[in-house]
N, C-alpha and C positions, 0 to 999 in steps of 0.2 A: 263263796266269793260274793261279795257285796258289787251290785250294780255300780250304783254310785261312785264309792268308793274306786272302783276301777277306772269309771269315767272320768271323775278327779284326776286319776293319775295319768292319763288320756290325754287329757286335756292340758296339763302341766308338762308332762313330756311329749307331746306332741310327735311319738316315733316313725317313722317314717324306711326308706330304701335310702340306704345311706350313698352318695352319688361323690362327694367330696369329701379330701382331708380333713376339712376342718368339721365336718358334720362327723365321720369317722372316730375325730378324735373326741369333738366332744361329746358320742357317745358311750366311747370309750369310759367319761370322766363319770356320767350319770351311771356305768353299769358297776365304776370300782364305791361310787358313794354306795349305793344300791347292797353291794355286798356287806359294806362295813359296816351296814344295819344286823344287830346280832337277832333280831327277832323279828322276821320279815314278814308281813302280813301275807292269806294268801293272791290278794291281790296286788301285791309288789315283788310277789314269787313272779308273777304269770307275765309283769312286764320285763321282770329283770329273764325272762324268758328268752322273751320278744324281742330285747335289745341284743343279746348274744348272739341270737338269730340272724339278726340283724348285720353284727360285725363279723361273723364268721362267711357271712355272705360276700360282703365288699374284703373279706381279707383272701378270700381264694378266687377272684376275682383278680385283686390290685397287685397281692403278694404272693401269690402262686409260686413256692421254689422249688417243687415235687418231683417237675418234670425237671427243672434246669441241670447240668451237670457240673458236679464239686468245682470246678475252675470259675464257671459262670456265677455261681453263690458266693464265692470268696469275691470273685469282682464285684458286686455287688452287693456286698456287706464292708467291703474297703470304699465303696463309691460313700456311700451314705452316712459312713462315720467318717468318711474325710482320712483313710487311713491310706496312707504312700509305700511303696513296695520295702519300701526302705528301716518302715516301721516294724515288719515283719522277719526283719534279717534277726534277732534275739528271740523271734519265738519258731522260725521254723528251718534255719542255716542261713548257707552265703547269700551276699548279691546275686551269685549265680542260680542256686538252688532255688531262692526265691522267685526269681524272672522266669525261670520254668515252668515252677509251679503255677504261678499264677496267668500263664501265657499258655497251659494246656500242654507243654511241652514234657512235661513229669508228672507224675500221677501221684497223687497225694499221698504218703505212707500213713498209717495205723498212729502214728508216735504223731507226725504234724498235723494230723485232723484232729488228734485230742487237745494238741497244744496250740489250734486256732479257735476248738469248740473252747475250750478256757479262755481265751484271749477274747471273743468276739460275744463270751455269754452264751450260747448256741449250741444244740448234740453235736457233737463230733462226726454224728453220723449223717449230717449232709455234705459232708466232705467225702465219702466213702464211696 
């Protein structure tokens, strides 16, 4: 690894403790350019390191849903895509099944974790 060179890129990304969104996301943007480099020097290995480090840091930090339980994550994956109980009644039963589910009141079957893990993009298995 080249001194220099590494300080160049130092210096140019100026990386840091990511503290906000918007430092979050655009480190996000520098780590997907980073990738799409198919021949990465080794001093663009070691920061594209450092950035991952980086967001994997502020993400179990901010997004933490390990501990939450399956009701708490669907709230909260409905909260942020702006999705209403009501959006839900074609992917996982009635209005009533729905409000249960989503209210803690029913436990989420095998069949509608997969078909909110397909709906929401996400493993089925935080639903579980």
């Amino acid at each position: 690894m080249k001194p220099n060179t590494y300080s160049q890129l130092l210096i140019e990304l100026q990386p840091k403790v990511i503290t906000t969104e918007e430092e979050y996301e655009r480190t996000l943007e520098t780590v997907e350019k980073l990738m799409a480099c198919k021949n990465l020097t080794p001093e663009q290995t070691a920061i594209l390191q450092l950035l991952v480090t980086l967001i994997e840091e502020f993400e179990n930090k901010h997004y933490s849903l390990e501990a939450s339980s399956p009701h708490a994550i669907l709230k909260h994956l409905m909260e942020v895509r702006g999705i209403k109980q009501s959006d839900l009644v074609r992917i996982i039963g009635s209005k009533g099944v729905v409000s249960e589910v989503v209210n803690g009141n029913r436990a989420i079957s095998k069949a509608q974790a997969k078909a909110l893990g397909e709906f929401f993009h996400v493993s089925p298995a935080l639903f579980i």
